[in-house]
N, C-alpha and C positions, 0 to 999 in steps of 0.2 A: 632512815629506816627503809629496810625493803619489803613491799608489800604485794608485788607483782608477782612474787612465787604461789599465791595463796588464790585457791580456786576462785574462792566467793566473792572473789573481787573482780572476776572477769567480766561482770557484766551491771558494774559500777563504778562511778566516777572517781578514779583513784587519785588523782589531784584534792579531791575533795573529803575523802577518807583519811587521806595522810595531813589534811589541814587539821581536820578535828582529832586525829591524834595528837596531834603537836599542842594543842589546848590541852588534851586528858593529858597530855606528859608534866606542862608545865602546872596545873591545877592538882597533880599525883604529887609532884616535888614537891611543892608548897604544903599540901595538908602532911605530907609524910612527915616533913621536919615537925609538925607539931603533934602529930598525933600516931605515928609511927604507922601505917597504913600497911607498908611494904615492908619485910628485912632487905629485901636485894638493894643491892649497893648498884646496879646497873637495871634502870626502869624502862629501858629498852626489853628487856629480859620477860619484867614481868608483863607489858605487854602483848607480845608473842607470844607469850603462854599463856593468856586472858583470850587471844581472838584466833588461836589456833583450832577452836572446837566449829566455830565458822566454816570449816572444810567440811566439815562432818556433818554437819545437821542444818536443813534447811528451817530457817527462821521467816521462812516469809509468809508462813500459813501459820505462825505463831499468834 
């Protein structure tokens, strides 16, 4: 996945964001097969579209 496009990542450890994606990915597949979480057939997709709001809204005074 590419993640270096995406603002909120500039000034965070992106080896380390894309590790615990890759756990939400494989933890996403697994619950999906049993409890259908996702329709996308491609979970790539849906998470790009889960942390795309990250450009937009700073979460650090959340």
């Amino acid at each position: 996945m590419i993640f270096k496009d995406y603002d909120f990542l500039q000034n965070h450890d992106l080896k380390n964001f894309e590790e615990k994606i890759k756990i939400y990915k494989e933890l996403l597949s697994k619950f999906n097969r049993i409890h259908n979480l996702t329709h996308l057939k491609n979970i790539d997709e849906n998470i790009f579209d889960s942390i795309k709001i990250l450009d937009f809204y700073d979460f650090s005074k959340a």
